[in-house]
C-alpha positions in Angstrom: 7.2 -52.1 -65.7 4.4 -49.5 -65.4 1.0 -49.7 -65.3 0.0 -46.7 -67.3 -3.5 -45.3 -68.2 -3.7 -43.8 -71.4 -7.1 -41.6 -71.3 -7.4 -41.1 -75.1 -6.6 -43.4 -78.1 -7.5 -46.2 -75.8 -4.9 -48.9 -74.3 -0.9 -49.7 -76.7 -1.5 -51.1 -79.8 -0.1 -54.6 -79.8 1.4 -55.9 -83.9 -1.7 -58.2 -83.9 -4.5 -55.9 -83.6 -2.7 -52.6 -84.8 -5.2 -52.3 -88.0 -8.1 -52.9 -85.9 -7.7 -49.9 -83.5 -9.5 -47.1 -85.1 -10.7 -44.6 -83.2 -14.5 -43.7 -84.1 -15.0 -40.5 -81.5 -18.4 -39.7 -82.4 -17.3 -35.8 -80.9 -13.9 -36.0 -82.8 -16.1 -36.6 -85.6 -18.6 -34.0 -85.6 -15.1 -31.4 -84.8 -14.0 -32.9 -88.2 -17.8 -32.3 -89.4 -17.3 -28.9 -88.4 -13.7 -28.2 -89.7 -14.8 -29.7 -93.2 -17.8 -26.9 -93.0 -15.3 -24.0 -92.8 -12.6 -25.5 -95.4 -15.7 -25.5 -97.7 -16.8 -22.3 -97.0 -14.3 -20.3 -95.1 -10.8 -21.3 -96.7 -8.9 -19.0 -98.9 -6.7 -22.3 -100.4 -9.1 -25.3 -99.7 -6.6 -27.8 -101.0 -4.1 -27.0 -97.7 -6.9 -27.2 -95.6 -8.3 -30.9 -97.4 -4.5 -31.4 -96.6 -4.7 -31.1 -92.7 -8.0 -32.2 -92.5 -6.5 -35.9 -94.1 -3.5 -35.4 -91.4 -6.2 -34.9 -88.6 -8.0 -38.5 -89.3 -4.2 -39.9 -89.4 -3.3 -38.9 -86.0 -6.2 -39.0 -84.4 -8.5 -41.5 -85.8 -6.4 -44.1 -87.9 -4.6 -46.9 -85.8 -1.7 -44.4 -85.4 -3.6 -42.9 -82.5 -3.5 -46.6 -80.3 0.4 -46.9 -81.8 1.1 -44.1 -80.4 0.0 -45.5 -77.0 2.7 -48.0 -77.5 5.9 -46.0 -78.5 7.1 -42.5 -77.6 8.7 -42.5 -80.8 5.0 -42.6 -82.4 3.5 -39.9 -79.9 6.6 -37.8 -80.8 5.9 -38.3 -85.1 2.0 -37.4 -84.3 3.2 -34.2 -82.3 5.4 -33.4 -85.3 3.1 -33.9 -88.2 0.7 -31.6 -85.9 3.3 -28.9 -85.7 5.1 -28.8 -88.8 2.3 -29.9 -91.1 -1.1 -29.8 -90.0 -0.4 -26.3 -88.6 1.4 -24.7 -91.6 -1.4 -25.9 -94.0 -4.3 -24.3 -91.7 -2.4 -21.1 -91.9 -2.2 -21.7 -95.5 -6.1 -22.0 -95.2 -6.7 -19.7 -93.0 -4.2 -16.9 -92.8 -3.9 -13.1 -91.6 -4.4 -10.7 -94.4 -2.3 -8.3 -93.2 0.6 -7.8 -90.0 0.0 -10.4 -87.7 -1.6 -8.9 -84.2 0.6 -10.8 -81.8 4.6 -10.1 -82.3 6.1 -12.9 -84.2 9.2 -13.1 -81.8 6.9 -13.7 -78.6 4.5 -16.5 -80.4 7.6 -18.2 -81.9 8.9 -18.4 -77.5 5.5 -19.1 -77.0 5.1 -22.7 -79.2 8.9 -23.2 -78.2 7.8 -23.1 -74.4 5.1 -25.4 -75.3 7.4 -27.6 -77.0 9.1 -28.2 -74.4 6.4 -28.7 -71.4 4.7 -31.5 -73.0 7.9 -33.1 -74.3 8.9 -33.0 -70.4 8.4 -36.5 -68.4 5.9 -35.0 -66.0 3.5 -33.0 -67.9 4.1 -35.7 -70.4 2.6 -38.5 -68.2 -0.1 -36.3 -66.8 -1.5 -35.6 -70.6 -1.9 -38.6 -71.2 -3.8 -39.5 -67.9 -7.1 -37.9 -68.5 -9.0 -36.7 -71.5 -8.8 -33.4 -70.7 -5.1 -33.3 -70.0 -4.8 -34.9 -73.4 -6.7 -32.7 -75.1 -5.0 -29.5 -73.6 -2.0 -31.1 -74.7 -3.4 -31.6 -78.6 -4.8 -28.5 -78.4 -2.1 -26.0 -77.5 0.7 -27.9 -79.3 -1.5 -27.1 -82.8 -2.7 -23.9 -81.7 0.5 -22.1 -80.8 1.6 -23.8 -83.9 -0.6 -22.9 -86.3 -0.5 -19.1 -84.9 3.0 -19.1 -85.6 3.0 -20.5 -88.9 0.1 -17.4 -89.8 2.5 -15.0 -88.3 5.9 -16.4 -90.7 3.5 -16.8 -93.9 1.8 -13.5 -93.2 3.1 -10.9 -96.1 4.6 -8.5 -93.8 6.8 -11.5 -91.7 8.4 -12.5 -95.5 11.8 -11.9 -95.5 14.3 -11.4 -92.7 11.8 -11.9 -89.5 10.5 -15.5 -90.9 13.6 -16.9 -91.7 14.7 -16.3 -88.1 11.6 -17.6 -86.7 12.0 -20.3 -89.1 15.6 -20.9 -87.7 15.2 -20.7 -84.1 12.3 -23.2 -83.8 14.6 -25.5 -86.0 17.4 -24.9 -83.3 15.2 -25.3 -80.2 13.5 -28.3 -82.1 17.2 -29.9 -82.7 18.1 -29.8 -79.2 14.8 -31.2 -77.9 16.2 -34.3 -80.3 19.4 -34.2 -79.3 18.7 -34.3 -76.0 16.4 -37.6 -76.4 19.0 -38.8 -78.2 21.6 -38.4 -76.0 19.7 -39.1 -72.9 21.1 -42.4 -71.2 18.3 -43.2 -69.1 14.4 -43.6 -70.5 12.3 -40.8 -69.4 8.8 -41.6 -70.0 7.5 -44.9 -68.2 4.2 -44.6 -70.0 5.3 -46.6 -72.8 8.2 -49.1 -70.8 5.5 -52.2 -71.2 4.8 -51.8 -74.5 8.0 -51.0 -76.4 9.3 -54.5 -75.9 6.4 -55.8 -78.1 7.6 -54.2 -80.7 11.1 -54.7 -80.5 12.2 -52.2 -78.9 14.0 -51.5 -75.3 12.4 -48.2 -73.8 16.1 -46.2 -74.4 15.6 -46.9 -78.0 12.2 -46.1 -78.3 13.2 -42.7 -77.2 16.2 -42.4 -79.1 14.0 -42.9 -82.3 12.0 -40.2 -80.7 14.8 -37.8 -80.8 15.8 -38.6 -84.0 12.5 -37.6 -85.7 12.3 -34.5 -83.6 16.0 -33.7 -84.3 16.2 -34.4 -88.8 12.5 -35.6 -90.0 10.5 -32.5 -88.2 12.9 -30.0 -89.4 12.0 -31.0 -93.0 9.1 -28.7 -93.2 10.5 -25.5 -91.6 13.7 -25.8 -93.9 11.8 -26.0 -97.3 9.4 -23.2 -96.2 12.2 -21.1 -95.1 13.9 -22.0 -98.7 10.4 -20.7 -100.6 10.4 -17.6 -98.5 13.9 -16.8 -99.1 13.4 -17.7 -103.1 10.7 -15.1 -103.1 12.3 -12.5 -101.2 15.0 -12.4 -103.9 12.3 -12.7 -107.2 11.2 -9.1 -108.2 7.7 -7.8 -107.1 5.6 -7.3 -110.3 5.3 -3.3 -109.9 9.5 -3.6 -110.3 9.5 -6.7 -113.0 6.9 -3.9 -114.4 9.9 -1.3 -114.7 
């Protein structure tokens, strides 16, 4: 078994402490402080960014953040509420008014490269080594995220160029899942010590993983890419006017 350090969200959650293992970072805190401040002020739909701002304290400050130190599977369903929620509703709170200024195509590559990196054993391991690893990590999974969600709900992306989007990050999402699904080895010695404790062998823990990346995660993507194509087919009011 390995020995791992996990820099952020403290040492695995065991099942007799899990509710006990909040995380009170007194910086993580003022951030929140801060975020609250714009949603109040700044947000054109303050209830999607309440929304994220409740998903923020899940991941990161509710015991979920030391669970996730146990089981891949967890780290993998906080990377995906990041991604496909908390992201989507901060563009919903903060969006571009107009065209988005960065081709959607190239920040749609961009989060699927990103994707991928961290989800990769190496730069896996090493994000969770120190704090600043970790927080690159946190930080670039939301941010390309959330600048590709903008981009798809931006009023010039409805239609044609968001539902592709929208289907190619499913499709490179589903093979990421497949792929830990599949896998017949475990990849990510990190969490070998803990699964055991609860329950699981370090193949299944990753397997789970896969699964949530591969059906759960889509969820989000599908029903915004339904709503987008249900309003591209209603009539704008200038022709329900006519």
């Amino acid at each position: 078994m390995t020995n791992a350090v996990f820099a952020y969200c403290g040492p695995p959650a065991f099942p007799d402490e899990l509710w006990t293992r909040w995380n009170p970072d007194p910086l993580l805190l003022a951030v929140l402080a801060a975020l609250a401040f714009l949603i109040a002020r700044r947000a054109a739909e303050p209830r999607a960014g309440w929304g994220a701002m409740a998903l923020v304290v899940l991941v990161f400050i509710s015991p979920l953040c030391a669970l996730s130190s146990a089981l891949f599977s967890v780290r993998v369903l906080h990377h995906v509420i990041l991604v496909g929620a908390v992201a989507p509703l901060l563009a919903l709170a903060f969006p571009w008014r107009g065209a988005a200024r960065v081709p959607l195509a190239m920040l749609v590559a961009v989060h699927a490269v990103v994707l991928w990196l961290w989800h990769a054993p190496g730069p896996y391991g090493w994000g969770l080594a120190s704090v600043p690893a970790y927080w690159l990590m946190q930080v670039t999974l939301l941010g390309s995220g959330w600048l590709m969600w903008r981009a798809i709900l931006a009023p010039a992306a409805h239609g044609g160029p968001a539902l592709i989007a929208l289907a190619v990050t499913i499709g490179q999402m589903g093979l990421l899942g497949a792929l830990l699904v599949f896998a017949t080895v475990p990849l990510y010695p990190a969490h070998f010590a803990s699964t055991l404790a609860w329950g699981f062998t370090p193949l299944g823990d990753q397997q789970l993983a896969g699964l949530l990346m591969w059906v759960p995660a889509m969820l989000p993507y599908l029903a915004i890419g339904l709503w987008l194509a249900w309003a591209s087919l209603r009539p704008s009011p200038a022709e329900a006017a006519l």
